[in-house]
N, CA and C atoms of all chains as a GROMACS GRO file, in nm:
protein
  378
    1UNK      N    1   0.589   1.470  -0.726
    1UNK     CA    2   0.603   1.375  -0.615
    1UNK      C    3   0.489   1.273  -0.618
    2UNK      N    4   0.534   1.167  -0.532
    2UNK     CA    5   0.437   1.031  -0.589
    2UNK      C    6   0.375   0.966  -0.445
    3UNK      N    7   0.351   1.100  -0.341
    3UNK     CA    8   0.273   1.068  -0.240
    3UNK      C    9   0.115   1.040  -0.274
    4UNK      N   10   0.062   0.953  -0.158
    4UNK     CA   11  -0.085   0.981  -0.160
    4UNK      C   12  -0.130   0.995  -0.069
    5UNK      N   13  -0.305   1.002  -0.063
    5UNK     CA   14  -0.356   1.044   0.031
    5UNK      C   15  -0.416   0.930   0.125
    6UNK      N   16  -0.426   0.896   0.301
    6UNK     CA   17  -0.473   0.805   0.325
    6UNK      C   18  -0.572   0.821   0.389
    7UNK      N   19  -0.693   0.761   0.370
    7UNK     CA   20  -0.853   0.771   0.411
    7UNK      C   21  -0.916   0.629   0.463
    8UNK      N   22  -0.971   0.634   0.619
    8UNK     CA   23  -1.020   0.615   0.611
    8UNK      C   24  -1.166   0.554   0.582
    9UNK      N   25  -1.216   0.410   0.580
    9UNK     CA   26  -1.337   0.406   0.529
    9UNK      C   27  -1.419   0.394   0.613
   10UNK      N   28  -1.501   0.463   0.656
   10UNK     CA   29  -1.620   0.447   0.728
   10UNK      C   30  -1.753   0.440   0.675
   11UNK      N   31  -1.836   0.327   0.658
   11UNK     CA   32  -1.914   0.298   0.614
   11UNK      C   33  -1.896   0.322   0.465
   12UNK      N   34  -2.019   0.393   0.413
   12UNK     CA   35  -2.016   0.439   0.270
   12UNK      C   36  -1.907   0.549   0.217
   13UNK      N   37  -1.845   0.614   0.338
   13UNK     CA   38  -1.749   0.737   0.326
   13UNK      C   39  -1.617   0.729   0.358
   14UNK      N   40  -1.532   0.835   0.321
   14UNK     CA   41  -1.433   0.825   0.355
   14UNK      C   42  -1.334   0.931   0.438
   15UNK      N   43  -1.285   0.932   0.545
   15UNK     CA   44  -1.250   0.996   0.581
   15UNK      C   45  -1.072   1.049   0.600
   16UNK      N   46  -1.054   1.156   0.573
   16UNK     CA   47  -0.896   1.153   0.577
   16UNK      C   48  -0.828   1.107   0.662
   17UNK      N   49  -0.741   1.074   0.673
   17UNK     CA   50  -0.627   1.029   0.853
   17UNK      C   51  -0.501   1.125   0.761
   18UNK      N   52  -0.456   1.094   0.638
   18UNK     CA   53  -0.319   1.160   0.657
   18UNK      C   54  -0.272   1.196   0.474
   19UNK      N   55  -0.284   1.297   0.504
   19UNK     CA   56  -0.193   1.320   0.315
   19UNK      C   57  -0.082   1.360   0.342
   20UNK      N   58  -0.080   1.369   0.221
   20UNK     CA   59   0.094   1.311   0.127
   20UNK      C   60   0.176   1.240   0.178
   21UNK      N   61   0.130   1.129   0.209
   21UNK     CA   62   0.189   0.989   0.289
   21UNK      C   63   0.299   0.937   0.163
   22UNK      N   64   0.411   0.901   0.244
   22UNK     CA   65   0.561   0.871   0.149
   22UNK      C   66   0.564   0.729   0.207
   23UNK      N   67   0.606   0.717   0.307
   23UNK     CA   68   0.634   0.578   0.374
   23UNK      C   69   0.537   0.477   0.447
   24UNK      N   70   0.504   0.364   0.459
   24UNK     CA   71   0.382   0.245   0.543
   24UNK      C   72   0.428   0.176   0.573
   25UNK      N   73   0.456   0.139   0.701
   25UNK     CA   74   0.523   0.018   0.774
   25UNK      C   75   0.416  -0.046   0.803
   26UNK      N   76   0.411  -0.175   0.821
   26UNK     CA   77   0.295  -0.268   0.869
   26UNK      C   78   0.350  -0.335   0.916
   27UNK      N   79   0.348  -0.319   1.069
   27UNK     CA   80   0.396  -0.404   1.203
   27UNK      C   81   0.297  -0.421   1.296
   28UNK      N   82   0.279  -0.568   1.287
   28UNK     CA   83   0.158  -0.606   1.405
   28UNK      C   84   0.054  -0.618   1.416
   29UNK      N   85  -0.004  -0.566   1.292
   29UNK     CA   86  -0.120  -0.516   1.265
   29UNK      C   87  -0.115  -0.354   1.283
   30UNK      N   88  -0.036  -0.289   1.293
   30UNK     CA   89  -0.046  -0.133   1.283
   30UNK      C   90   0.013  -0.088   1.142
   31UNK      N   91  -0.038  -0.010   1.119
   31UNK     CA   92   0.044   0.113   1.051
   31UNK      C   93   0.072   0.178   1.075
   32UNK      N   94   0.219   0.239   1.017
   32UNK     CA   95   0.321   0.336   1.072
   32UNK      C   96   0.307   0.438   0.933
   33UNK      N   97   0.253   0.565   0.943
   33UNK     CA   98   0.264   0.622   0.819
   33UNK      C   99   0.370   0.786   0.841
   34UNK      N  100   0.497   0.780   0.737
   34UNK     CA  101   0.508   0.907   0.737
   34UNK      C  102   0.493   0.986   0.620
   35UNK      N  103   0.461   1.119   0.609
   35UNK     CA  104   0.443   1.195   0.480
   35UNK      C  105   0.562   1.259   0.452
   36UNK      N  106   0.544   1.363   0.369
   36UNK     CA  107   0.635   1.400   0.289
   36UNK      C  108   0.684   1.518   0.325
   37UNK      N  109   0.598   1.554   0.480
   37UNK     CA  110   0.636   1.688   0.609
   37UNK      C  111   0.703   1.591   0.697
   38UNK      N  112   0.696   1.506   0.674
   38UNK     CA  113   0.808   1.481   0.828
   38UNK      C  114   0.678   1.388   0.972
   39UNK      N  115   0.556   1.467   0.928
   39UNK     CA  116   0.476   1.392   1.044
   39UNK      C  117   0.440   1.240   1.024
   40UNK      N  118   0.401   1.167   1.151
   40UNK     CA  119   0.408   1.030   1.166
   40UNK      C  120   0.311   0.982   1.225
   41UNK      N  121   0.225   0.920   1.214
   41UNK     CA  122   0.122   0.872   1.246
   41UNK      C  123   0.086   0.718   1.261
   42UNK      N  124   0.012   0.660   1.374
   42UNK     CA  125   0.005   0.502   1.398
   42UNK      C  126  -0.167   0.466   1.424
   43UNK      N  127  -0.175   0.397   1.331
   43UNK     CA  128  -0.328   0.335   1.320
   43UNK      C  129  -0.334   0.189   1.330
   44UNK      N  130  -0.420   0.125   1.397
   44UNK     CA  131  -0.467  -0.046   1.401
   44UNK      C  132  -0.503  -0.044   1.260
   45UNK      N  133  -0.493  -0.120   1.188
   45UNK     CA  134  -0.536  -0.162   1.118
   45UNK      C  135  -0.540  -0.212   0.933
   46UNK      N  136  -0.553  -0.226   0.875
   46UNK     CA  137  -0.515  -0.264   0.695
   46UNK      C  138  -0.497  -0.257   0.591
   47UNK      N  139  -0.453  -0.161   0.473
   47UNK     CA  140  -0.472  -0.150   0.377
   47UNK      C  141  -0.543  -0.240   0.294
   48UNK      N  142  -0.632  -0.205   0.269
   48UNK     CA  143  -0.814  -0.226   0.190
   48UNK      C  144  -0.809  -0.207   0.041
   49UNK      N  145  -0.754  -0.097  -0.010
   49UNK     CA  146  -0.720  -0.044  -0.115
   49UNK      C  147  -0.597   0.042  -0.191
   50UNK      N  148  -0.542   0.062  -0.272
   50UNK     CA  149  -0.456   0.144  -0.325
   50UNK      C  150  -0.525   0.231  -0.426
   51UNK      N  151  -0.476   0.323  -0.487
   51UNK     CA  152  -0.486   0.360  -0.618
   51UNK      C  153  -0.411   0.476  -0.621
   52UNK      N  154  -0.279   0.411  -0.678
   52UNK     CA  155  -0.172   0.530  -0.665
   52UNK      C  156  -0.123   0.617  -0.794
   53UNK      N  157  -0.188   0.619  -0.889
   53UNK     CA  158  -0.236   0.672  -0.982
   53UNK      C  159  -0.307   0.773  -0.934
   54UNK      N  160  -0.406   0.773  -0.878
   54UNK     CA  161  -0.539   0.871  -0.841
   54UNK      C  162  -0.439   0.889  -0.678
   55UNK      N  163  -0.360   0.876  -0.597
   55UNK     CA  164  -0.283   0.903  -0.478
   55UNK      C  165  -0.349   0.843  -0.370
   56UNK      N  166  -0.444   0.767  -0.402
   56UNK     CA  167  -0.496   0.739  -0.276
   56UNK      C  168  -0.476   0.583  -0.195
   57UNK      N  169  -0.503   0.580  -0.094
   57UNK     CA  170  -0.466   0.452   0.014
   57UNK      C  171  -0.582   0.424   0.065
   58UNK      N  172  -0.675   0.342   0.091
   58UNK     CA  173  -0.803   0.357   0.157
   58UNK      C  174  -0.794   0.238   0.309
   59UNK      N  175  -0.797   0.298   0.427
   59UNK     CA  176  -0.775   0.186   0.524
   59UNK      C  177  -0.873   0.172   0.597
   60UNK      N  178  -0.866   0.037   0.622
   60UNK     CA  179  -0.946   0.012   0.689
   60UNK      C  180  -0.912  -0.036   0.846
   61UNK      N  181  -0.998   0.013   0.909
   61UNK     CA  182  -0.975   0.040   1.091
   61UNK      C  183  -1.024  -0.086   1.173
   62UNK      N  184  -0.916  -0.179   1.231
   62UNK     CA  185  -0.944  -0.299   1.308
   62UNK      C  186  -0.948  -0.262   1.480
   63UNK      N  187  -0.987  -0.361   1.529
   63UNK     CA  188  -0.976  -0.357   1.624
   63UNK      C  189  -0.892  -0.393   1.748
   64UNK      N  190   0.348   0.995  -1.389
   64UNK     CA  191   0.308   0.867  -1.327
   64UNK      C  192   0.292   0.820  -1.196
   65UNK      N  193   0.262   0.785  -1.144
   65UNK     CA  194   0.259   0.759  -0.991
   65UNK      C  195   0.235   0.620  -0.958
   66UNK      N  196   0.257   0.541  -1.030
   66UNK     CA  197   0.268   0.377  -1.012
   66UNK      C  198   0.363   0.340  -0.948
   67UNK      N  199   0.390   0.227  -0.852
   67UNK     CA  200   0.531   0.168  -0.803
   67UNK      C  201   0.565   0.038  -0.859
   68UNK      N  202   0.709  -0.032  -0.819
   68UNK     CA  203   0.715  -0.144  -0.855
   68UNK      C  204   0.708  -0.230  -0.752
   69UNK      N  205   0.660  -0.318  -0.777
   69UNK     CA  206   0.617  -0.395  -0.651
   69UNK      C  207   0.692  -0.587  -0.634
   70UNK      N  208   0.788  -0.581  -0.506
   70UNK     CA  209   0.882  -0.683  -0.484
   70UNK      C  210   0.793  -0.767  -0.387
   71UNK      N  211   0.879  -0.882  -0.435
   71UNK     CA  212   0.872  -0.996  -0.301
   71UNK      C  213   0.975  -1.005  -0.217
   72UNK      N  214   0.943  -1.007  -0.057
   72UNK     CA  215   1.085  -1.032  -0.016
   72UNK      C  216   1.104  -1.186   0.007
   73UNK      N  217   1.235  -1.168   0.024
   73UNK     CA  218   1.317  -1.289  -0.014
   73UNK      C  219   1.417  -1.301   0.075
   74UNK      N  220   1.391  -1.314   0.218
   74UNK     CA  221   1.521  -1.328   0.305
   74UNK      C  222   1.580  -1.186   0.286
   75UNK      N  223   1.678  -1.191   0.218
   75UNK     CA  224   1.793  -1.039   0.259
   75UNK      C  225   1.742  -0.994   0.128
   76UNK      N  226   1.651  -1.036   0.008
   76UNK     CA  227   1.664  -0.964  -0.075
   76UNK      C  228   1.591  -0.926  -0.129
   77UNK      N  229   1.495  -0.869  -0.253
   77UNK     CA  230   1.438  -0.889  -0.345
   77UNK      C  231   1.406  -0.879  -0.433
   78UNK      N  232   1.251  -0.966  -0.497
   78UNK     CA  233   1.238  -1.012  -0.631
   78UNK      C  234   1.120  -0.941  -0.695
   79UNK      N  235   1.159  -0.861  -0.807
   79UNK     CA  236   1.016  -0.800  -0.893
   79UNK      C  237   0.942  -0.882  -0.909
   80UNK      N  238   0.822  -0.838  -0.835
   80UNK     CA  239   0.687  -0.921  -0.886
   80UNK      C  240   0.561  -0.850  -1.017
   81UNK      N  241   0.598  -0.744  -1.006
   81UNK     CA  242   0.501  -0.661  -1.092
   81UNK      C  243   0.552  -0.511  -1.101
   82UNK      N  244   0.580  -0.469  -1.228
   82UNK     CA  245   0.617  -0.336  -1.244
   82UNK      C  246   0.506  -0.218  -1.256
   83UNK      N  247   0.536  -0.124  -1.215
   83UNK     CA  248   0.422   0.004  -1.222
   83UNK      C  249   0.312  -0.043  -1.204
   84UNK      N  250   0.280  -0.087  -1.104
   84UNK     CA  251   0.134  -0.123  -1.011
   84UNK      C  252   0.068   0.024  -1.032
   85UNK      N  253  -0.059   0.009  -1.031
   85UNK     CA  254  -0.148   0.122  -0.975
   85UNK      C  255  -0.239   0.067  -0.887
   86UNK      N  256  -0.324   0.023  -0.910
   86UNK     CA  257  -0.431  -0.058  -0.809
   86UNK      C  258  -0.394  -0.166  -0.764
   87UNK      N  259  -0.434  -0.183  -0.599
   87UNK     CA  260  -0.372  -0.315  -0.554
   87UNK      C  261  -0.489  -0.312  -0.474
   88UNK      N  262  -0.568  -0.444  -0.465
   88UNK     CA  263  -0.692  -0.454  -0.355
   88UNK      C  264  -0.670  -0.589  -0.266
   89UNK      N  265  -0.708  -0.585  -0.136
   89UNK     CA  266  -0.640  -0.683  -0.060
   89UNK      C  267  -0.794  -0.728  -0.007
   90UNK      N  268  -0.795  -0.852  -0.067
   90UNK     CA  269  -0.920  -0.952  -0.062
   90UNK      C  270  -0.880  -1.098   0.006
   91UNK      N  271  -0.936  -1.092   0.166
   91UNK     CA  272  -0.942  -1.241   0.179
   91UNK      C  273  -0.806  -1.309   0.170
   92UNK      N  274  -0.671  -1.210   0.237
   92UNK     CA  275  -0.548  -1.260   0.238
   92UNK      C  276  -0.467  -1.262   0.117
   93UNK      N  277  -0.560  -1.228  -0.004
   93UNK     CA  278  -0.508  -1.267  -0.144
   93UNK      C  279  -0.456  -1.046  -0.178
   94UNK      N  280  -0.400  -1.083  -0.251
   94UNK     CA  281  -0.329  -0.885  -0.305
   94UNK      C  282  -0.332  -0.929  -0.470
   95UNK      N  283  -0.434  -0.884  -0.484
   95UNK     CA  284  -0.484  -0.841  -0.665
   95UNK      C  285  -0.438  -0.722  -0.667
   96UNK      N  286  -0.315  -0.693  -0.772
   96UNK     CA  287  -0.273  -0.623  -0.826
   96UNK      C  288  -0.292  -0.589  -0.997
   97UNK      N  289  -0.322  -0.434  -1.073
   97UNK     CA  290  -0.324  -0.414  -1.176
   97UNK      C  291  -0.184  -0.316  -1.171
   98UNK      N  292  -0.171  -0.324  -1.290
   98UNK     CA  293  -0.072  -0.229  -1.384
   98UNK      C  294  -0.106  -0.121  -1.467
   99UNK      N  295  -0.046  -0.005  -1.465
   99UNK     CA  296  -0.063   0.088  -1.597
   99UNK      C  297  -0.103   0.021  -1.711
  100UNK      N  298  -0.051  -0.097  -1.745
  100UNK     CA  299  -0.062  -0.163  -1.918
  100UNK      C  300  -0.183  -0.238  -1.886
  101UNK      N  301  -0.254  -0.245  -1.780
  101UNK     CA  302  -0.362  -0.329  -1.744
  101UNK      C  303  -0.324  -0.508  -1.757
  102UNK      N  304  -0.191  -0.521  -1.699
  102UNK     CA  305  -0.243  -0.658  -1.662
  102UNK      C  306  -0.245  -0.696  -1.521
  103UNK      N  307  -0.245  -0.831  -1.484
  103UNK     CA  308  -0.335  -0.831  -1.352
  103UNK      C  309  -0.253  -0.979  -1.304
  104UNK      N  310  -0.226  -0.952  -1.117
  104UNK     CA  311  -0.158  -1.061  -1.110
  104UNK      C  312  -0.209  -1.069  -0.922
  105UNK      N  313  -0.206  -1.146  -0.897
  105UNK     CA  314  -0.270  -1.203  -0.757
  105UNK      C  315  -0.178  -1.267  -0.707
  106UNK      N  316  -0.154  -1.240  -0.547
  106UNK     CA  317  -0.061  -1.298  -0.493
  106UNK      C  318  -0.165  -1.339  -0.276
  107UNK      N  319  -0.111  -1.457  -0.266
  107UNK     CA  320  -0.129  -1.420  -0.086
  107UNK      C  321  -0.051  -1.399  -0.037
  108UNK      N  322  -0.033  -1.244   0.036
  108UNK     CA  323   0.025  -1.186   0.147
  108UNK      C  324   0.010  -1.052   0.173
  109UNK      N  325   0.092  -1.012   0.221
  109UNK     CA  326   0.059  -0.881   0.301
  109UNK      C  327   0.196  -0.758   0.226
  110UNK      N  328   0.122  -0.656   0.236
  110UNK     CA  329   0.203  -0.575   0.219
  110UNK      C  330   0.286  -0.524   0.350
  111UNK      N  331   0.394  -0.479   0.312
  111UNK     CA  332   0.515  -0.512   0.473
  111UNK      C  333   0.552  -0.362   0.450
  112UNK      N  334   0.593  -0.318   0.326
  112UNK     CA  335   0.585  -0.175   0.364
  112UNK      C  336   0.602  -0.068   0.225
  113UNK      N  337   0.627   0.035   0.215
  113UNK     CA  338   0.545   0.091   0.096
  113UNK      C  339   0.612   0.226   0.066
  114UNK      N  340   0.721   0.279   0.025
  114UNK     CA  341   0.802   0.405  -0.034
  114UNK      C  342   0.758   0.456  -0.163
  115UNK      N  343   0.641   0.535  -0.106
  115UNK     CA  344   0.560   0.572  -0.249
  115UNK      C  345   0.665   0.668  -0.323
  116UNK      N  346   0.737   0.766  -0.279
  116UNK     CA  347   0.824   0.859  -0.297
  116UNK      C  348   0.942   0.800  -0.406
  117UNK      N  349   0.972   0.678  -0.378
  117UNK     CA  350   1.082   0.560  -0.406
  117UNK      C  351   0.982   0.457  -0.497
  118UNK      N  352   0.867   0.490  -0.545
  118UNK     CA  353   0.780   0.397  -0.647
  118UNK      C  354   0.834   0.236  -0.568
  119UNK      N  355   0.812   0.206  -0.402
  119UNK     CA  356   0.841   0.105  -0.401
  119UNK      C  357   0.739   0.010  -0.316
  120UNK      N  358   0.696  -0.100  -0.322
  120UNK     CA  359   0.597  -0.184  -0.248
  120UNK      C  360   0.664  -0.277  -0.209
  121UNK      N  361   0.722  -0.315  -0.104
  121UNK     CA  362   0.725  -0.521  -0.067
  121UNK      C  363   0.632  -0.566   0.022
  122UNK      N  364   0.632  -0.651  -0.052
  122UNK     CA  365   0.531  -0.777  -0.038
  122UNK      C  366   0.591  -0.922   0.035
  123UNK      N  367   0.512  -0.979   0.171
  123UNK     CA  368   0.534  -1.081   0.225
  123UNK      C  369   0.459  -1.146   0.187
  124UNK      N  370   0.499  -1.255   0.132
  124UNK     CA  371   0.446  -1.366   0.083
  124UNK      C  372   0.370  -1.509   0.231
  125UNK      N  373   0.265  -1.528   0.181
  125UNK     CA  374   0.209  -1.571   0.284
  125UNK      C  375   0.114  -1.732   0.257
  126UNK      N  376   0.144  -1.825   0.358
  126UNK     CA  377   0.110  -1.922   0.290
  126UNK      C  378  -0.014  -1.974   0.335
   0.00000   0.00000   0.00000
């Protein structure tokens, strides 16, 4: 499967919000993320980075 | 593999912009994208939404 993981950047670090993320809606400035369980999650703010090779999403948190 | 292909939308439809993306970094409105084969293509807009499961990305083009 070709989920990844989405983190967070806070400062120098990174922090998880949500793995094995399948789906990203970007409405409004939110993200709508669901994984590959079924759970759904809504954050302010941007995709910063990808690297979906390595599974990861790195976001960044607006205001 | 875990790369997607990554579209433009186009009204009702859309158009391949870049096959098997892996890295995509979103700089300053602009979406620098690389590929597995390492080439490299830059676009302005936003990503609209994202079926990693479905290797799929669209992209709103933004002026």
């Amino acid at each position: 499967m070709c989920e990844a993981n989405a983190y967070l950047i806070r400062g120098n670090s990174e922090e998880l919000f949500m793995e094995a993320v399948d789906i990203v809606e970007n409405e409004g400035g939110f993200l709508k993320m669901r994984n590959i369980f079924g759970e759904q999650k809504r954050i302010k703010g941007v995709i910063r980075r990808m690297a979906l090779v390595e599974h990861k999403i790195l976001i960044e948190e607006t205001e």
